[in-house]
Predicted model as a PDB file, atoms N, CA, C, CB and O in Angstrom, pLDDT in the B-factor column:
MODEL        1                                                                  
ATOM      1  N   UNK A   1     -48.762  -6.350 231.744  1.00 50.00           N  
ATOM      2  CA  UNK A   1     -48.281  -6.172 230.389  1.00 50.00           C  
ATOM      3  C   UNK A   1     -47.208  -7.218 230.116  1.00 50.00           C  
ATOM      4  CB  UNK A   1     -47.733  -4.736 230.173  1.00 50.00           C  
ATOM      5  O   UNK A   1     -46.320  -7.663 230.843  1.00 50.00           O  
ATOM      6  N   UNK A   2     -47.469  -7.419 229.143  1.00 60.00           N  
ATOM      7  CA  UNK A   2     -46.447  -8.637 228.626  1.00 60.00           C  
ATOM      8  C   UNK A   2     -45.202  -8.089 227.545  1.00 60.00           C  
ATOM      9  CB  UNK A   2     -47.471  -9.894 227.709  1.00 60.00           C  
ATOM     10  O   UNK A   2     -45.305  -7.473 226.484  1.00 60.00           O  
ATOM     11  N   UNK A   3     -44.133  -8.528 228.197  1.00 62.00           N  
ATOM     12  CA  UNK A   3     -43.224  -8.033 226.841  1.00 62.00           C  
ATOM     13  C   UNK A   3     -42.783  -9.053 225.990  1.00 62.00           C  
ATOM     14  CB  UNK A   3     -41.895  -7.303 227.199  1.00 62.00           C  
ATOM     15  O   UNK A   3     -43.145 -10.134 226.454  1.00 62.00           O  
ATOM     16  N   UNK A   4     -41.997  -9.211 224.675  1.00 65.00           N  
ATOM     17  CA  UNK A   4     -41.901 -10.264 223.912  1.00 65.00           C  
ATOM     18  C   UNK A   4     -40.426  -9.978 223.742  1.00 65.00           C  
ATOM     19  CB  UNK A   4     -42.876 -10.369 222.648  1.00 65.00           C  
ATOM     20  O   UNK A   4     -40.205  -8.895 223.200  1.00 65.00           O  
ATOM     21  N   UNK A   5     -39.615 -10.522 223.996  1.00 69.00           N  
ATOM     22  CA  UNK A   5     -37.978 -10.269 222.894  1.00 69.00           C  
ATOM     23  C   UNK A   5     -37.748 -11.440 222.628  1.00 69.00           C  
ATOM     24  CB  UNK A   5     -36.380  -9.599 223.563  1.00 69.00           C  
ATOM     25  O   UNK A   5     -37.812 -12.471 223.298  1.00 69.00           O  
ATOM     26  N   UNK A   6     -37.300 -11.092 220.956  1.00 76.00           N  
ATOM     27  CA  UNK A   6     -36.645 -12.002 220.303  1.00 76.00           C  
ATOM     28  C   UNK A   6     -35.063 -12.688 220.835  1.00 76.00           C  
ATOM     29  CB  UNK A   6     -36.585 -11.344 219.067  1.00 76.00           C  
ATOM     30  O   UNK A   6     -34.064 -11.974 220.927  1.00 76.00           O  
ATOM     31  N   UNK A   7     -35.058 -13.628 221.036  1.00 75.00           N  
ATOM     32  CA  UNK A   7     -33.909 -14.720 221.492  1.00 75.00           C  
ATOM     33  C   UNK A   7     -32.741 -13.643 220.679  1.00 75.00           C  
ATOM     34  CB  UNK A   7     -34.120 -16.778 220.727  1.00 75.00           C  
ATOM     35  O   UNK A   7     -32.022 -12.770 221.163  1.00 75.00           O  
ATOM     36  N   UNK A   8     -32.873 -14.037 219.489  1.00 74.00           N  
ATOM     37  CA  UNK A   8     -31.624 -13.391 218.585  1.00 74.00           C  
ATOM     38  C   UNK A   8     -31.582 -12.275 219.410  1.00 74.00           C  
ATOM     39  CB  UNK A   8     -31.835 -13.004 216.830  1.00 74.00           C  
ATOM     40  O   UNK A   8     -30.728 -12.359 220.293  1.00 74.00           O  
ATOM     41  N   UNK A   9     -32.390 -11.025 219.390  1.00 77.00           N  
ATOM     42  CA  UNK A   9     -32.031  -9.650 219.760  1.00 77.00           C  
ATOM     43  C   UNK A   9     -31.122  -9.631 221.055  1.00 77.00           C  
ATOM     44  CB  UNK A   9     -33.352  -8.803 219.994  1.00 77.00           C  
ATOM     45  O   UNK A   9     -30.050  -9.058 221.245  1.00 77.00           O  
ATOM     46  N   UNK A  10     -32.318 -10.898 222.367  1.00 79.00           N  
ATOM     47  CA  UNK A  10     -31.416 -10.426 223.592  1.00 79.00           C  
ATOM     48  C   UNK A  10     -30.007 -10.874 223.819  1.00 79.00           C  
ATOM     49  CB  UNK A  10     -32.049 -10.802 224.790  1.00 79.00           C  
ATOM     50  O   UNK A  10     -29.236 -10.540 224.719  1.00 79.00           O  
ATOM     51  N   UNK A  11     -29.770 -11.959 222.506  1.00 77.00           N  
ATOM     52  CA  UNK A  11     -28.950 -12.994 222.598  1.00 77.00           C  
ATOM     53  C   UNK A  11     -27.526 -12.147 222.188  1.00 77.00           C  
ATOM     54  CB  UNK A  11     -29.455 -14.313 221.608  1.00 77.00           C  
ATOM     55  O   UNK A  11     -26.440 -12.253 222.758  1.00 77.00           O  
ATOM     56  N   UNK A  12     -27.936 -11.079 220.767  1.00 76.00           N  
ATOM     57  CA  UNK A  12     -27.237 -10.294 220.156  1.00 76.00           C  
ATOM     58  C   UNK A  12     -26.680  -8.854 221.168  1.00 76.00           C  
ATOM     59  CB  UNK A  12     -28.116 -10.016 218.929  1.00 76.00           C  
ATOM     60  O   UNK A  12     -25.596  -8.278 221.252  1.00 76.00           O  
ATOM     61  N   UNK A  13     -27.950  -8.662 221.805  1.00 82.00           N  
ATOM     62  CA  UNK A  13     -27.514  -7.319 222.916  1.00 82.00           C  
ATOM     63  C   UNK A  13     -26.148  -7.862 224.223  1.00 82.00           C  
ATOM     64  CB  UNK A  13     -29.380  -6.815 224.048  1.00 82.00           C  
ATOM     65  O   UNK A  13     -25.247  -7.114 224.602  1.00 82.00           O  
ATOM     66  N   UNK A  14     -26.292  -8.877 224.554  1.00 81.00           N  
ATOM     67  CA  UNK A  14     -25.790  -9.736 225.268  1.00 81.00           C  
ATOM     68  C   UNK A  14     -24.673  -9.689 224.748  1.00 81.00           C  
ATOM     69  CB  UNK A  14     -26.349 -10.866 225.381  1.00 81.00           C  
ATOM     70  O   UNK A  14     -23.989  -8.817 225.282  1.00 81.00           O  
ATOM     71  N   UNK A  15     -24.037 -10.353 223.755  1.00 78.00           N  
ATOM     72  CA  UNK A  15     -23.055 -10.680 223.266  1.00 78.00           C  
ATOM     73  C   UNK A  15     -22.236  -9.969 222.544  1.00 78.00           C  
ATOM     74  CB  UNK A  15     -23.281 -11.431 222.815  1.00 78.00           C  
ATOM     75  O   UNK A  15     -21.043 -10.265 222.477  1.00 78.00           O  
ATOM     76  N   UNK A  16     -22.773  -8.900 221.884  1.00 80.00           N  
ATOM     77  CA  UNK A  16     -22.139  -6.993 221.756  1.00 80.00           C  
ATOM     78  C   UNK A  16     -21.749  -6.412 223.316  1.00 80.00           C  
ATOM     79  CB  UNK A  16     -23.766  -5.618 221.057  1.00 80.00           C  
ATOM     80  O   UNK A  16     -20.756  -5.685 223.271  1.00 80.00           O  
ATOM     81  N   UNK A  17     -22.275  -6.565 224.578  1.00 83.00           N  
ATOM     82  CA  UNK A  17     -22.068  -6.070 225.273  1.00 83.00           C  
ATOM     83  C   UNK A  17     -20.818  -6.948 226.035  1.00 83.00           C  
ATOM     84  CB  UNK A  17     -23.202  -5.729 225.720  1.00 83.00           C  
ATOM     85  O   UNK A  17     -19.833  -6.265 226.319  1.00 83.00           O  
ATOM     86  N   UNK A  18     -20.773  -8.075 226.315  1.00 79.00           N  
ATOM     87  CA  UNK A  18     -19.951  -9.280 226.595  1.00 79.00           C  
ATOM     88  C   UNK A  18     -18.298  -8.588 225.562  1.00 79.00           C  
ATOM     89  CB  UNK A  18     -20.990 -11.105 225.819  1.00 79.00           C  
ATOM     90  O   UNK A  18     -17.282  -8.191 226.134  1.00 79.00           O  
ATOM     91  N   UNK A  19     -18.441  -8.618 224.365  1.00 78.00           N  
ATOM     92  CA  UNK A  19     -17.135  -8.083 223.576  1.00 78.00           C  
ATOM     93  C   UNK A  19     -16.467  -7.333 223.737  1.00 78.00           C  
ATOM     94  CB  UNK A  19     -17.150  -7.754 222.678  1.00 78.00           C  
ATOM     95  O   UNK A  19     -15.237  -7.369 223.788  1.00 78.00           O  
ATOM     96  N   UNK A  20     -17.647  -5.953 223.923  1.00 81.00           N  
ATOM     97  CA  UNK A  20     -17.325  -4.558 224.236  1.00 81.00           C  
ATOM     98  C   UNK A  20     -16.619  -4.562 225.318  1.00 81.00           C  
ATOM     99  CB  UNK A  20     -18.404  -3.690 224.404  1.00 81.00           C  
ATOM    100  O   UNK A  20     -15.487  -4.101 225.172  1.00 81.00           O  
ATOM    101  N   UNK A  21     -17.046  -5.120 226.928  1.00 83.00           N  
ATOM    102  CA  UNK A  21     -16.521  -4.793 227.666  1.00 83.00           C  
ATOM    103  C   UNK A  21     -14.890  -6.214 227.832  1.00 83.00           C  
ATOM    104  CB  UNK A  21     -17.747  -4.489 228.743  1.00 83.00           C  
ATOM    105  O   UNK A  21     -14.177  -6.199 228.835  1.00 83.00           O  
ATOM    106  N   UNK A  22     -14.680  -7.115 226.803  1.00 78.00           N  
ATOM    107  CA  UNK A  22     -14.224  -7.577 227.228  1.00 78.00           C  
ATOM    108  C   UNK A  22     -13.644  -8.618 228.319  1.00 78.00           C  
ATOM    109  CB  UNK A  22     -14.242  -7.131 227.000  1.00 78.00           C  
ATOM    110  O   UNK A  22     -12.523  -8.843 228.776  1.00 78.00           O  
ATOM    111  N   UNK A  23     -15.120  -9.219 228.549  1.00 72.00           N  
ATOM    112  CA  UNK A  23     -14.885 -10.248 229.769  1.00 72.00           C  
ATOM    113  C   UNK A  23     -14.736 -11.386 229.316  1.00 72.00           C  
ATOM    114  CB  UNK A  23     -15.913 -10.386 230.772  1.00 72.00           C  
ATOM    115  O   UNK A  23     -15.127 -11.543 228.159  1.00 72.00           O  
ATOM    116  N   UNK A  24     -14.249 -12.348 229.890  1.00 63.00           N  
ATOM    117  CA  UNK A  24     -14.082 -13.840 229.799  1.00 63.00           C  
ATOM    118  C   UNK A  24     -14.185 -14.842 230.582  1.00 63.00           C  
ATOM    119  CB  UNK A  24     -13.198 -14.076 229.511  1.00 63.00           C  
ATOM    120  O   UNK A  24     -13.407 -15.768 230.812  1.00 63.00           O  
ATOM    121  N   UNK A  25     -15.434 -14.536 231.065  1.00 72.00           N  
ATOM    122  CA  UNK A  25     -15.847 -15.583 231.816  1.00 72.00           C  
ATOM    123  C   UNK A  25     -16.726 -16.621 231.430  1.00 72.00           C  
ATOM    124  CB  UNK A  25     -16.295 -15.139 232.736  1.00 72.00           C  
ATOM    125  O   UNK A  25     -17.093 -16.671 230.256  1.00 72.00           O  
ATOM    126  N   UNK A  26     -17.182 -17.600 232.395  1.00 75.00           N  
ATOM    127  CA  UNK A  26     -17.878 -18.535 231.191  1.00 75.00           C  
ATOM    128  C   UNK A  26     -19.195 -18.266 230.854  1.00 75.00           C  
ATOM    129  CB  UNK A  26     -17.935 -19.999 231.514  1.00 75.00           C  
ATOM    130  O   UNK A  26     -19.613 -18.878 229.871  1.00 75.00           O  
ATOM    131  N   UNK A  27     -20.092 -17.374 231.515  1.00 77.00           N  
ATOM    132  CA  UNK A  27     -21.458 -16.602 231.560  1.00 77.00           C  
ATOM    133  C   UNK A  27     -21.431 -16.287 230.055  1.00 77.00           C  
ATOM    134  CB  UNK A  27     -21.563 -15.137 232.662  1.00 77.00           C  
ATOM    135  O   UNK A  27     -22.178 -16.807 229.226  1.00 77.00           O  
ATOM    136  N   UNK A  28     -20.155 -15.061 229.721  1.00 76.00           N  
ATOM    137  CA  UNK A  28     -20.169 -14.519 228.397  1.00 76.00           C  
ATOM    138  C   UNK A  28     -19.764 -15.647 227.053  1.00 76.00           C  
ATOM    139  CB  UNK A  28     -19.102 -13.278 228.489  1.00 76.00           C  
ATOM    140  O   UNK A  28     -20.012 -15.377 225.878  1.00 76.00           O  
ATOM    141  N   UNK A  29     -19.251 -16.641 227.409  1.00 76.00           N  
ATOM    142  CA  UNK A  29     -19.153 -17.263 226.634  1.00 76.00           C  
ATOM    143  C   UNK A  29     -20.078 -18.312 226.630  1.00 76.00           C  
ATOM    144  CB  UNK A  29     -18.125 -17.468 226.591  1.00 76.00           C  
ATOM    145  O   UNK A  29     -19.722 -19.013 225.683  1.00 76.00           O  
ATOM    146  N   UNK A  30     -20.786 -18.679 227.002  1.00 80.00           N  
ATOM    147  CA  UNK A  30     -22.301 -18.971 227.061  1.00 80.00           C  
ATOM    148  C   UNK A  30     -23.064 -18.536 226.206  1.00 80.00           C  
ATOM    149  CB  UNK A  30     -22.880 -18.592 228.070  1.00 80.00           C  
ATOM    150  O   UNK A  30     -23.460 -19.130 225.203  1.00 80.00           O  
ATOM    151  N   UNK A  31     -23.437 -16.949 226.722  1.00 79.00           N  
ATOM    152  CA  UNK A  31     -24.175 -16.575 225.683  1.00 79.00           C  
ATOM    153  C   UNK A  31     -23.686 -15.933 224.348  1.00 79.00           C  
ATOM    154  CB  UNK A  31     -24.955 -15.840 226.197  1.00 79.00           C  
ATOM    155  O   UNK A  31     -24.464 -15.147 223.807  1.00 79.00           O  
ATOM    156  N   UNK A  32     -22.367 -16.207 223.703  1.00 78.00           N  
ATOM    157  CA  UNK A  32     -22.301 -15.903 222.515  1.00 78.00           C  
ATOM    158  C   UNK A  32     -22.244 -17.514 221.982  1.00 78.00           C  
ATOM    159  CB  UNK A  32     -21.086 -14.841 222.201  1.00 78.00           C  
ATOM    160  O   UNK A  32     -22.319 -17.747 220.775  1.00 78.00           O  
ATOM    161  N   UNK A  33     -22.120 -18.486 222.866  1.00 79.00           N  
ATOM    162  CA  UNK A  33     -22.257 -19.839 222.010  1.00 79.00           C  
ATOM    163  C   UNK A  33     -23.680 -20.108 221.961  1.00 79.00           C  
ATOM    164  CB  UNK A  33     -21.471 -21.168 222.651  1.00 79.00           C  
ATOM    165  O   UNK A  33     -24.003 -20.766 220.972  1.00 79.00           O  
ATOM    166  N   UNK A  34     -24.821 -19.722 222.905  1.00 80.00           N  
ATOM    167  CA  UNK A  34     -25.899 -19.409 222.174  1.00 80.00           C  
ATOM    168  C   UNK A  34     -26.521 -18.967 221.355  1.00 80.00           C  
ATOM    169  CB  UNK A  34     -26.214 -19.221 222.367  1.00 80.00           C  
ATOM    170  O   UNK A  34     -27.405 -19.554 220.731  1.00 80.00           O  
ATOM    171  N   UNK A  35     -25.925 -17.111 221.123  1.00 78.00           N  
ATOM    172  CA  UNK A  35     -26.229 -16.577 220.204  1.00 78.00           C  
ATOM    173  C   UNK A  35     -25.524 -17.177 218.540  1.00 78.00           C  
ATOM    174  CB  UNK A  35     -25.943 -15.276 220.694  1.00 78.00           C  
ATOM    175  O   UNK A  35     -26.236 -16.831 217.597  1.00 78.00           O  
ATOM    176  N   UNK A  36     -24.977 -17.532 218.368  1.00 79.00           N  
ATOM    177  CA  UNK A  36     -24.321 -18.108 217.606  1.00 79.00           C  
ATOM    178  C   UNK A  36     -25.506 -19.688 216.882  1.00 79.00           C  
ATOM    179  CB  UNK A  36     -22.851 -18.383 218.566  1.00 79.00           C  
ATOM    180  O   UNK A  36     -25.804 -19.840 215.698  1.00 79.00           O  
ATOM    181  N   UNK A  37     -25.837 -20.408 217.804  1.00 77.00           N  
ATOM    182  CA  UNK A  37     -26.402 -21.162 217.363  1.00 77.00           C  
ATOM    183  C   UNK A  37     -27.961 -20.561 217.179  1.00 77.00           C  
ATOM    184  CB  UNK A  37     -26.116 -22.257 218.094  1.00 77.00           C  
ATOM    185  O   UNK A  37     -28.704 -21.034 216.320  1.00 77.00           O  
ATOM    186  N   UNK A  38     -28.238 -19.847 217.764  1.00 77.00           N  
ATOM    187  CA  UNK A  38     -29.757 -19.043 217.120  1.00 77.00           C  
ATOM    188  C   UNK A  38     -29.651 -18.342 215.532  1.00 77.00           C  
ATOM    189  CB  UNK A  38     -30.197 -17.521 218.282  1.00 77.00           C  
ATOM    190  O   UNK A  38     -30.378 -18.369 214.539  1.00 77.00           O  
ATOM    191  N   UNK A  39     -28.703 -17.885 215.778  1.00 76.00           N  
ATOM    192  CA  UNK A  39     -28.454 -17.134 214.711  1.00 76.00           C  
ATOM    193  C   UNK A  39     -27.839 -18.117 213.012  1.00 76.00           C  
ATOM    194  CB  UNK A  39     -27.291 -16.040 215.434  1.00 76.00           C  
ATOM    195  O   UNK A  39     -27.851 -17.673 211.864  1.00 76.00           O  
ATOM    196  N   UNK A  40     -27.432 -19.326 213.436  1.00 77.00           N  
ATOM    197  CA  UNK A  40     -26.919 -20.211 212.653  1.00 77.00           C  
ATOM    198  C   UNK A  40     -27.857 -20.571 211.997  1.00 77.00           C  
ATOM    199  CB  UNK A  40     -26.294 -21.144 213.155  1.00 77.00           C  
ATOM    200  O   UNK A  40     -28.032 -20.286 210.812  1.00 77.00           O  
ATOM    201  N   UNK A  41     -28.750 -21.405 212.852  1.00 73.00           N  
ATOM    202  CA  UNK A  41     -30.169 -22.094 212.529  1.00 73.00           C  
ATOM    203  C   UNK A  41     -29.690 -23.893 212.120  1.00 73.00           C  
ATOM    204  CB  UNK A  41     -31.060 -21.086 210.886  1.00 73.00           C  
ATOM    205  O   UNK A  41     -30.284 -24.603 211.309  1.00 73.00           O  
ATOM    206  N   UNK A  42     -28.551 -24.266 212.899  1.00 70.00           N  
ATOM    207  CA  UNK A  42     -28.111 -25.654 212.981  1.00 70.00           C  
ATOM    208  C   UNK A  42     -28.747 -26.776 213.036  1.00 70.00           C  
ATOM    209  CB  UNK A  42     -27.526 -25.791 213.801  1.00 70.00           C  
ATOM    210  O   UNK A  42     -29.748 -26.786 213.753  1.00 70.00           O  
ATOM    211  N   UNK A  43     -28.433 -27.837 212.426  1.00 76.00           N  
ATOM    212  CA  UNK A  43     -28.931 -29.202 213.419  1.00 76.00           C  
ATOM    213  C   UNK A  43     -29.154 -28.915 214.543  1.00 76.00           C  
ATOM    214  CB  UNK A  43     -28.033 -30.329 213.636  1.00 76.00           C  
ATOM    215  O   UNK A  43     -30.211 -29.424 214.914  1.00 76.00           O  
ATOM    216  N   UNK A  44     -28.422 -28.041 215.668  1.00 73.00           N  
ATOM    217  CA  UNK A  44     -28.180 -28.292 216.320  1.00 73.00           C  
ATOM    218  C   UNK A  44     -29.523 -27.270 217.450  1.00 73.00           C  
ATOM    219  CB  UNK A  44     -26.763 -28.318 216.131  1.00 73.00           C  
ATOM    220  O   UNK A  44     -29.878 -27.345 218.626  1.00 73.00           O  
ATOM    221  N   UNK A  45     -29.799 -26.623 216.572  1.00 76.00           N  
ATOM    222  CA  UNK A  45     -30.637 -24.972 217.042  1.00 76.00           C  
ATOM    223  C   UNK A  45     -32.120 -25.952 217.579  1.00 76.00           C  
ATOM    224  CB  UNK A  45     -31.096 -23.361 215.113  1.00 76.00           C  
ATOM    225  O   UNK A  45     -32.736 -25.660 218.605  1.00 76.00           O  
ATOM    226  N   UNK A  46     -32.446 -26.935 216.814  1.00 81.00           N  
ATOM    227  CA  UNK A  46     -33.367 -27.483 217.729  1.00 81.00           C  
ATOM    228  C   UNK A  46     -33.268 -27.769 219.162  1.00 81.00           C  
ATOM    229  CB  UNK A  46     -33.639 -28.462 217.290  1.00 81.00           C  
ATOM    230  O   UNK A  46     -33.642 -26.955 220.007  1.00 81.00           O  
ATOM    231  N   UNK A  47     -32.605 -29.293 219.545  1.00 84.00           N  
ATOM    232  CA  UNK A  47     -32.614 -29.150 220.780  1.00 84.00           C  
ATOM    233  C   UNK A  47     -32.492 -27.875 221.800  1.00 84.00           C  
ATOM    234  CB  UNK A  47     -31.852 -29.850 220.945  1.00 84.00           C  
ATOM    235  O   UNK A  47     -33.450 -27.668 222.545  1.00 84.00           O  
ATOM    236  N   UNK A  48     -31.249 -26.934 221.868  1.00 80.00           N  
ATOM    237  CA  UNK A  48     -30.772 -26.179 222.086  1.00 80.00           C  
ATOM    238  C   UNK A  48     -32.451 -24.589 221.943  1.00 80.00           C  
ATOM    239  CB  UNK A  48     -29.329 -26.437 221.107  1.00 80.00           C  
ATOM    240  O   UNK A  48     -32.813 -23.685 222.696  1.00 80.00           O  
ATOM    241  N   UNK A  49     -32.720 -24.881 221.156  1.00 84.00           N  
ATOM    242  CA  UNK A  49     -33.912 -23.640 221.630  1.00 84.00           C  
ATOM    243  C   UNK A  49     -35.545 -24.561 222.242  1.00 84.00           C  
ATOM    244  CB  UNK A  49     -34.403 -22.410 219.747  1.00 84.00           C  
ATOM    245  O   UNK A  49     -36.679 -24.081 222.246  1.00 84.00           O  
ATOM    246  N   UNK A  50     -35.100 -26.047 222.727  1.00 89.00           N  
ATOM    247  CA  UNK A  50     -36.382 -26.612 223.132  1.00 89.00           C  
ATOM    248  C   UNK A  50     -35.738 -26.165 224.699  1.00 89.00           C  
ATOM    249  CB  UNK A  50     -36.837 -28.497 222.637  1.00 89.00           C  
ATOM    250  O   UNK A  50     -36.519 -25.680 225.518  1.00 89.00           O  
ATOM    251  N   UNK A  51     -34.617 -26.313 224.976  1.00 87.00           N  
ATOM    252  CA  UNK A  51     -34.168 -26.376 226.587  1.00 87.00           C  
ATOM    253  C   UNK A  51     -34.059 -24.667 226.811  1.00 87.00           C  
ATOM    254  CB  UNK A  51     -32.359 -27.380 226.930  1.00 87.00           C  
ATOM    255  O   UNK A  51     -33.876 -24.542 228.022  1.00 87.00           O  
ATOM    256  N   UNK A  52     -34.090 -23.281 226.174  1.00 85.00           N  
ATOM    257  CA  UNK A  52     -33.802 -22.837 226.445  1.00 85.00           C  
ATOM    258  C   UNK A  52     -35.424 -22.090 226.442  1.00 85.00           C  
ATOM    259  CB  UNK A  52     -32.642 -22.733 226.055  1.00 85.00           C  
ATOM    260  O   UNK A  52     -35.694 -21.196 227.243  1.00 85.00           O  
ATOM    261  N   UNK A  53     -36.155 -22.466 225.698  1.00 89.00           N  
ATOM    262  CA  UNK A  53     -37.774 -22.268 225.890  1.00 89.00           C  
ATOM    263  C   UNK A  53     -38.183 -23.454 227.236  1.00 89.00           C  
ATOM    264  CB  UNK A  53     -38.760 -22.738 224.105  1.00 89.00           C  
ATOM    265  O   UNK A  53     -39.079 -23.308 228.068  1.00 89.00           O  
ATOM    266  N   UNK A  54     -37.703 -24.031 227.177  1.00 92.00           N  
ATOM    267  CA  UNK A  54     -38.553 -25.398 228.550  1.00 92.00           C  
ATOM    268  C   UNK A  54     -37.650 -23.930 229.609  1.00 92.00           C  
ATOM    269  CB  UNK A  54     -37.507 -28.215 228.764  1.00 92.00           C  
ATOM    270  O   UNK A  54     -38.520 -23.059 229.595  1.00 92.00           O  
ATOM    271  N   UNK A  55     -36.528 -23.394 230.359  1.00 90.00           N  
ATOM    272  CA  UNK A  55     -35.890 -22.394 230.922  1.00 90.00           C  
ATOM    273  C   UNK A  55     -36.631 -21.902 230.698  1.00 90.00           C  
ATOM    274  CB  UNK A  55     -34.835 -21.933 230.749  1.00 90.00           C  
ATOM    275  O   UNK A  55     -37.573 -22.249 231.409  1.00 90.00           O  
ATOM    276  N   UNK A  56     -37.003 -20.812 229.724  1.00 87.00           N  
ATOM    277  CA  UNK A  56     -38.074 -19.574 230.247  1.00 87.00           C  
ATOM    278  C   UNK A  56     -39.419 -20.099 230.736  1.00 87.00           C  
ATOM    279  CB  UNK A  56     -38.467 -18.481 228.980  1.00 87.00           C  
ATOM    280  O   UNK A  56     -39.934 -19.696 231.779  1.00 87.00           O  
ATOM    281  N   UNK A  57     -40.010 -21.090 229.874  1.00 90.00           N  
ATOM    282  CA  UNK A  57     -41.308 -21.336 230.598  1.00 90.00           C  
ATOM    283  C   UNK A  57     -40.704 -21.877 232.127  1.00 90.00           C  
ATOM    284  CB  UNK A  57     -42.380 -22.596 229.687  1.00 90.00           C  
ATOM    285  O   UNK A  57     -41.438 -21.199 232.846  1.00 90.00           O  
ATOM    286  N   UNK A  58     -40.062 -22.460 232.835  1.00 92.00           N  
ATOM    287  CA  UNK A  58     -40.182 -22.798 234.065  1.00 92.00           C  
ATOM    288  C   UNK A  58     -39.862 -21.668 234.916  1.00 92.00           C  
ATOM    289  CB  UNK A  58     -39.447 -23.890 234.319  1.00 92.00           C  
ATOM    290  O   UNK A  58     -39.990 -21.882 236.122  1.00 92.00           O  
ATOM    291  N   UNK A  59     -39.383 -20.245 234.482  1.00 87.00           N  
ATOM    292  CA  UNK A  59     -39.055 -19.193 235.416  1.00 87.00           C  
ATOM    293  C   UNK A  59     -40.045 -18.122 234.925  1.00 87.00           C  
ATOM    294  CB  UNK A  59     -37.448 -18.731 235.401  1.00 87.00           C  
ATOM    295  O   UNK A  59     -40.033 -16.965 235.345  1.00 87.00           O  
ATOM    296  N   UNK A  60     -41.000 -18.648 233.899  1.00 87.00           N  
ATOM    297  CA  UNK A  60     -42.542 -17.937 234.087  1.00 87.00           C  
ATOM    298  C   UNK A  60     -43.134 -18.209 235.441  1.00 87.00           C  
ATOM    299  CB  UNK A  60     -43.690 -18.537 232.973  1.00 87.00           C  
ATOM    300  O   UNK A  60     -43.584 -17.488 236.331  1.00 87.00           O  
ATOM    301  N   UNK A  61     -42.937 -19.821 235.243  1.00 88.00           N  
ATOM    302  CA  UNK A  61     -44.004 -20.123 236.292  1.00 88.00           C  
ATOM    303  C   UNK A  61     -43.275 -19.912 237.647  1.00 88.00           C  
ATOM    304  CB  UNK A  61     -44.636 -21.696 236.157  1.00 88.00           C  
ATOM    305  O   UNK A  61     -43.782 -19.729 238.754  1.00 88.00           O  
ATOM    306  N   UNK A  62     -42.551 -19.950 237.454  1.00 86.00           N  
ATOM    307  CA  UNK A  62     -42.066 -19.270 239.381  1.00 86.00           C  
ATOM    308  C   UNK A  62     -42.796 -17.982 239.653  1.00 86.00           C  
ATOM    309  CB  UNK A  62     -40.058 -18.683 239.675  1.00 86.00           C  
ATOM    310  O   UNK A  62     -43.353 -17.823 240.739  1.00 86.00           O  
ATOM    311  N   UNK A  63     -42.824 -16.966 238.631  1.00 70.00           N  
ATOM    312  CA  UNK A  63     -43.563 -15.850 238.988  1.00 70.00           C  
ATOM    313  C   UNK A  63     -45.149 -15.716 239.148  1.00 70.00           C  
ATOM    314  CB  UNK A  63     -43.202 -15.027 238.131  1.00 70.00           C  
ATOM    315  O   UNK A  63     -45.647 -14.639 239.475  1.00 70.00           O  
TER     316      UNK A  63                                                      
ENDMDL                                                                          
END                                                                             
């Protein structure tokens, strides 16, 4: 079975949870400077969602 999540959603679950608990490390701030640019839809959202799709497809294929 295949599941699908939207970038925004996991990007958004991520980064509500990152706030909530208050951490500051650079992991969490990672992914709210991701979520941020998904959610923007920037110049910048291109590159930035080609490398982060080329990332999931290469840890498909590991499995």
């Amino acid at each position: 079975m295949i599941l699908n999540i939207s970038a925004v959603l996991l990007f958004g679950a991520a980064s509500a949870l990152a706030v909530k608990t208050r951490s500051a490390g650079g992991g969490s701030a990672l992914v709210l400077f991701l979520f941020g640019f998904f959610v923007a839809g920037t110049g910048a959202y291109g590159p930035i969602h080609d490398v982060v799709s080329a990332c999931a497809a290469a840890l498909a294929d590991l499995a």
